[in-house]
C-alpha positions as CSV (number, residue, x, y, z in Angstrom):
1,X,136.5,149.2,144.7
2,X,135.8,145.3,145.7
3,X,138.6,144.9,142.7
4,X,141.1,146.9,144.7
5,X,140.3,145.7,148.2
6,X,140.6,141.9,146.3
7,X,144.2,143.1,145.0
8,X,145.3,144.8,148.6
9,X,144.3,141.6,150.1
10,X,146.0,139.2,148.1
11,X,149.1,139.6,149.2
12,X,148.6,138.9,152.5
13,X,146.9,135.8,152.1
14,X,149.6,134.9,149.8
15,X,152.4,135.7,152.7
16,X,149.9,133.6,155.1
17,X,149.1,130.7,152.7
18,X,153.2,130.4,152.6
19,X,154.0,130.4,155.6
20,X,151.3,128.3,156.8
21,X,153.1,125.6,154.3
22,X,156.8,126.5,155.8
23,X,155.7,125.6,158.7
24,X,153.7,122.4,157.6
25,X,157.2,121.8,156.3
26,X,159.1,122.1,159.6
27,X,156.5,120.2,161.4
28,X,156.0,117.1,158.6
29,X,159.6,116.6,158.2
30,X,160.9,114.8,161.2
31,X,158.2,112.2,160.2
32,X,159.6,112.0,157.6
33,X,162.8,111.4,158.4
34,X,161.7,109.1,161.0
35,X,160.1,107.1,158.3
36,X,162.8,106.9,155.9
37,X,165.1,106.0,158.6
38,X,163.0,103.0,159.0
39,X,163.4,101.8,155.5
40,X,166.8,102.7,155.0
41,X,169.9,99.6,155.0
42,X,172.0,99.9,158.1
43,X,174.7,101.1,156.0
44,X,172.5,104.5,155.1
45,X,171.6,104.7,158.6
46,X,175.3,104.8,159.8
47,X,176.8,106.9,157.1
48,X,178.7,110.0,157.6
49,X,176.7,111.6,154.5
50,X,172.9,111.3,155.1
51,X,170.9,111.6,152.1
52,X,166.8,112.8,152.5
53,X,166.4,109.7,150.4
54,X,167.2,106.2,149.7
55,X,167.5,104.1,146.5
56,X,167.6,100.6,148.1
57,X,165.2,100.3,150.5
58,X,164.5,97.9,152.9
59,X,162.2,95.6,155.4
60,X,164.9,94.4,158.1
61,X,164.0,97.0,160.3
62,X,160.9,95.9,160.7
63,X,161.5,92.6,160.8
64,X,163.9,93.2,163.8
65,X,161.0,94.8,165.7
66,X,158.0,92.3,164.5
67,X,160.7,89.6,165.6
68,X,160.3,91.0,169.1
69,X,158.7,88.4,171.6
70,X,156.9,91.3,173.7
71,X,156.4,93.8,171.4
72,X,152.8,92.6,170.5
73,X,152.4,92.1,174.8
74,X,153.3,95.8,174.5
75,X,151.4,97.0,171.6
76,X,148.2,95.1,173.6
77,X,148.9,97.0,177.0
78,X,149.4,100.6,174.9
79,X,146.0,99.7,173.6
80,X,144.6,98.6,177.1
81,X,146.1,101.8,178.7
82,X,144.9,103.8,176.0
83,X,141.2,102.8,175.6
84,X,140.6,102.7,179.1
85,X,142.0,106.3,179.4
86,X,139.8,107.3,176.4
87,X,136.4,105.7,177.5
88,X,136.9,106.8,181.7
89,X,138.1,110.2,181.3
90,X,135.3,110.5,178.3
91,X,132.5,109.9,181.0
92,X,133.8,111.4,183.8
93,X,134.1,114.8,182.0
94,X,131.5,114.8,180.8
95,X,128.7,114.1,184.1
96,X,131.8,116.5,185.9
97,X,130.8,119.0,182.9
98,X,127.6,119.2,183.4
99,X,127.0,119.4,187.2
100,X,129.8,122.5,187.0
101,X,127.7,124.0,184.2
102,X,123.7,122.6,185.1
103,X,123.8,122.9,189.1
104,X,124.7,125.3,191.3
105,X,126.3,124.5,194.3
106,X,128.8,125.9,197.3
107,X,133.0,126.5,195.8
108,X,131.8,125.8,192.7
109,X,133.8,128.5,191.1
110,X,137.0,127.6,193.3
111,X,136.6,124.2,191.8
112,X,137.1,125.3,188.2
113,X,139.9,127.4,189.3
114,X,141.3,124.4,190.9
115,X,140.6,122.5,187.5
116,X,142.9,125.4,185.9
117,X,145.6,125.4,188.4
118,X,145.7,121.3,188.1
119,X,146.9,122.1,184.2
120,X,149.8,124.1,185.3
121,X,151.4,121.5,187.9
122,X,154.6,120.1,185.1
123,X,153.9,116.5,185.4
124,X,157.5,115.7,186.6
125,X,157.0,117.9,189.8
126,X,154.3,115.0,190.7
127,X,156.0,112.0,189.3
128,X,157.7,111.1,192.8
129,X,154.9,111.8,194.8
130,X,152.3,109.3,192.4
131,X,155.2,106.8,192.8
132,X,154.4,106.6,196.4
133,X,151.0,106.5,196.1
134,X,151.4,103.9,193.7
135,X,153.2,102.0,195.7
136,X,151.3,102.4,198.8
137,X,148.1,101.3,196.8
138,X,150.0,98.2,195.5
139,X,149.8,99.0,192.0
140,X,152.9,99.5,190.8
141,X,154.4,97.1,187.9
142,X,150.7,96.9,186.9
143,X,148.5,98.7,184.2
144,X,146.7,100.4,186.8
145,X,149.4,102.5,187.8
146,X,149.2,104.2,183.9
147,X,145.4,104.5,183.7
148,X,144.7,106.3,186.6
149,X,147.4,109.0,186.9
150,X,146.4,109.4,183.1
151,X,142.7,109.9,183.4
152,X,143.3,112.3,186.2
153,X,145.6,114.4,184.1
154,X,143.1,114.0,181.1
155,X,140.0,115.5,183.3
156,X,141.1,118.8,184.3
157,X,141.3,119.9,180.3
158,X,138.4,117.9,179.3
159,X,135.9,119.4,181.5
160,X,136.7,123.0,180.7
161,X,136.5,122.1,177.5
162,X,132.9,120.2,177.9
163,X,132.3,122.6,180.1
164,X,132.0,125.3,177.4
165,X,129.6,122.4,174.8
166,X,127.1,121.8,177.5
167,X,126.8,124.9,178.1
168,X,125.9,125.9,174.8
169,X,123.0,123.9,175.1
170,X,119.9,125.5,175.8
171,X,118.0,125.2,178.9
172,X,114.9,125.4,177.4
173,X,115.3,122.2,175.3
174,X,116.1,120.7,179.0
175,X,112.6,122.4,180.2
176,X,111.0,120.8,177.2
177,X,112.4,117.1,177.4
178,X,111.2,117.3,181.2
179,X,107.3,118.4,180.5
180,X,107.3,115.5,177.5
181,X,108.1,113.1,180.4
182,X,112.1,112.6,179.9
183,X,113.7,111.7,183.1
184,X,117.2,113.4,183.9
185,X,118.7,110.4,182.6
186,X,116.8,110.4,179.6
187,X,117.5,114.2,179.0
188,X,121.3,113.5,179.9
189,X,122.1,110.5,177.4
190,X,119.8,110.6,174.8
191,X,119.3,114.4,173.9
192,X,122.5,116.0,175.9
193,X,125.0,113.2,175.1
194,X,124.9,113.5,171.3
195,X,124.7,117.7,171.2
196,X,128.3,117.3,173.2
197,X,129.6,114.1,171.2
198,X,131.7,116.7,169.2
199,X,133.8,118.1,172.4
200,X,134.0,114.3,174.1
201,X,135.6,113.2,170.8
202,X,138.2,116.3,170.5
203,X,139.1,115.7,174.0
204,X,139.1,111.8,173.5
205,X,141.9,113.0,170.9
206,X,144.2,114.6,173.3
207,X,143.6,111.8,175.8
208,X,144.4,109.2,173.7
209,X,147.8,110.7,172.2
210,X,149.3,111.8,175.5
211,X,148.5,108.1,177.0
212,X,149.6,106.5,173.5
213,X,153.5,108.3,173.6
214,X,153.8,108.3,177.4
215,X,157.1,107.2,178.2
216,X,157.9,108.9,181.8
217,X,154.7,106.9,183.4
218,X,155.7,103.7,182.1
219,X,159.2,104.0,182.8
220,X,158.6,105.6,186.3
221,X,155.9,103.1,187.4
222,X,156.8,99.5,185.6
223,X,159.9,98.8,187.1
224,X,160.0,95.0,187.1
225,X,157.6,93.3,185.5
226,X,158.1,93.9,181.8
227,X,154.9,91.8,180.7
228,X,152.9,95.4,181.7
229,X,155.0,97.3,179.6
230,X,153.7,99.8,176.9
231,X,154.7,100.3,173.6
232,X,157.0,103.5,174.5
233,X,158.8,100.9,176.7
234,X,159.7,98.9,173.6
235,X,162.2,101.6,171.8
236,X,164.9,101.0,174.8
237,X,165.0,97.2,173.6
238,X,166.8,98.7,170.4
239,X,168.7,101.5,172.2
240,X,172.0,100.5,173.7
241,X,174.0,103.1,174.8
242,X,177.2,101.0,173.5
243,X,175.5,100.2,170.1
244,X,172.0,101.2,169.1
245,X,170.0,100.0,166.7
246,X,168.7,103.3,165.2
247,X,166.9,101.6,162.1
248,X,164.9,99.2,165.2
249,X,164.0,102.5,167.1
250,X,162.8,103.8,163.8
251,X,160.8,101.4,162.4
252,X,159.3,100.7,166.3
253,X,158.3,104.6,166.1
254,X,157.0,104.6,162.9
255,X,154.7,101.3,163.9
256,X,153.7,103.2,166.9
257,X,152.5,105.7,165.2
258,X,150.4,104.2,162.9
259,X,147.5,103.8,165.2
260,X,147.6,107.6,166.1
261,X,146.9,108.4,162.8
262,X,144.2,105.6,162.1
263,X,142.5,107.3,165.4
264,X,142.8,110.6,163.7
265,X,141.3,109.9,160.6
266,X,138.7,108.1,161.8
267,X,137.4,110.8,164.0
268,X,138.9,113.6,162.4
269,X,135.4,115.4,160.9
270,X,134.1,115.4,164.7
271,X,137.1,116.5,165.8
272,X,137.3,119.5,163.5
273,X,133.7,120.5,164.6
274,X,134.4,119.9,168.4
275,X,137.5,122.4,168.1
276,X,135.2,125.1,165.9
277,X,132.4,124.6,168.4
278,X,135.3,125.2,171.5
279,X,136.4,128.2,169.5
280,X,133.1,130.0,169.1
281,X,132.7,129.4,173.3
């Protein structure tokens, strides 16, 4: 009977396991194309015939881009922008996490609402109106005007997801810590802080992606001084509408994406365990 279901089954998981790699496919392959753009001769790039390989490949790409003046200025400022996001929106989520979750207190449940109807603004629709607040608080052309319109965007989404990890806490290890002698503080970094380390870094993932590629930010809120530019800002030194350099814009995405992935893999066991654990809430 086992042996039949087993048979029935099969398949099925088959069809899935195939489609799961079509898609894969679909979803790996501009990459790649981005990266063998990169290496290809400008002649390969230009031709009428593209090929989904190349025989001679090649460096000058690359070189064109390391050969940039700013592009290490902008590399530095992605990774300025970037941390800062990471590490602020990190701990602000998480304290905002666990008052929402811990204490109660008057409109707290119209402030999670508000936290959900924050995620559905389109961040275009507000783009104008941070531009004036930007400029009213003097921070435009500086790298203050991309942190903080990206930590507030990160928070919403963070604490509903932290939201769910703290929660799943129990209160009686918080009623134990506190009749051993812990402090709230205590309780909050030292026992609390790990147990949630899997959600901060799964959030910390998202942050750090959507502040890494941002393009409409920078190009909104930098409008003179290119020394606080971000890496994103870099690919329109190698687009001209009259004659782009498409191996340049390549080689700049495929350096640009190199730290995404380093991030990735270096976090990517906590990351699968912060998305099970934000699953199962």
């Amino acid at each position: 009977m086992n042996l039949l279901r087993a048979q029935v089954r099969r398949p099925w998981r088959l069809a899935a396991e195939v489609s799961a790699l079509l898609i894969a496919v679909v979803v790996a392959f501009p990459l790649y194309w981005m990266v063998l753009s990169a290496f290809k001769p400008a002649g390969e790039i230009e031709s009428s015939e593209p090929r989904p390989w190349t025989l001679t490949p090649s460096l000058d790409s690359f070189r064109r881009v390391f050969e940039q003046q700013e592009f290490g200025r902008y590399f530095l400022n992605s990774l300025i922008v970037a941390g800062c996001v990471v590490i602020a929106s990190a701990l602000i989520a998480f304290l905002a996490a666990t008052a929402v979750t811990r204490f109660r207190f008057r409109f707290r449940t119209t402030l999670l609402i508000m936290f959900l109807v924050a995620q559905m603004v389109p961040v275009e629709a507000l783009t104008i109106p941070l531009f004036f607040l930007m400029r009213d608080f003097g921070q435009l052309n500086t790298l203050g005007s991309l942190i903080l319109p990206h930590i507030a965007f990160s928070l919403p989404f963070a604490i509903w997801m932290l939201r769910g990890f703290v929660k799943a806490v129990p209160e009686a290890l918080e009623e134990a810590a506190y009749i051993d002698g812990a402090s709230r503080a205590r309780f909050l970094w030292q026992i609390l802080f790990p147990l949630v380390l899997p959600g901060l870094v799964a959030t910390s993932v998202f942050s750090f992606i959507s502040t890494w590629n941002d393009f409409l930010f920078a190009k909104s809120f930098i409008i003179s001084d290119t020394s606080q530019s971000t890496l994103p800002m870099a690919l329109l030194v190698f687009y001209k509408p009259d004659d782009p350099d498409w191996g340049g814009v390549m080689a700049a995405s495929t350096v640009m994406t190199i730290p995404v992935l380093v991030f990735f893999v270096l976090v990517q066991r906590r990351l699968v365990s912060g998305l099970g654990g934000a699953v199962k809430d």
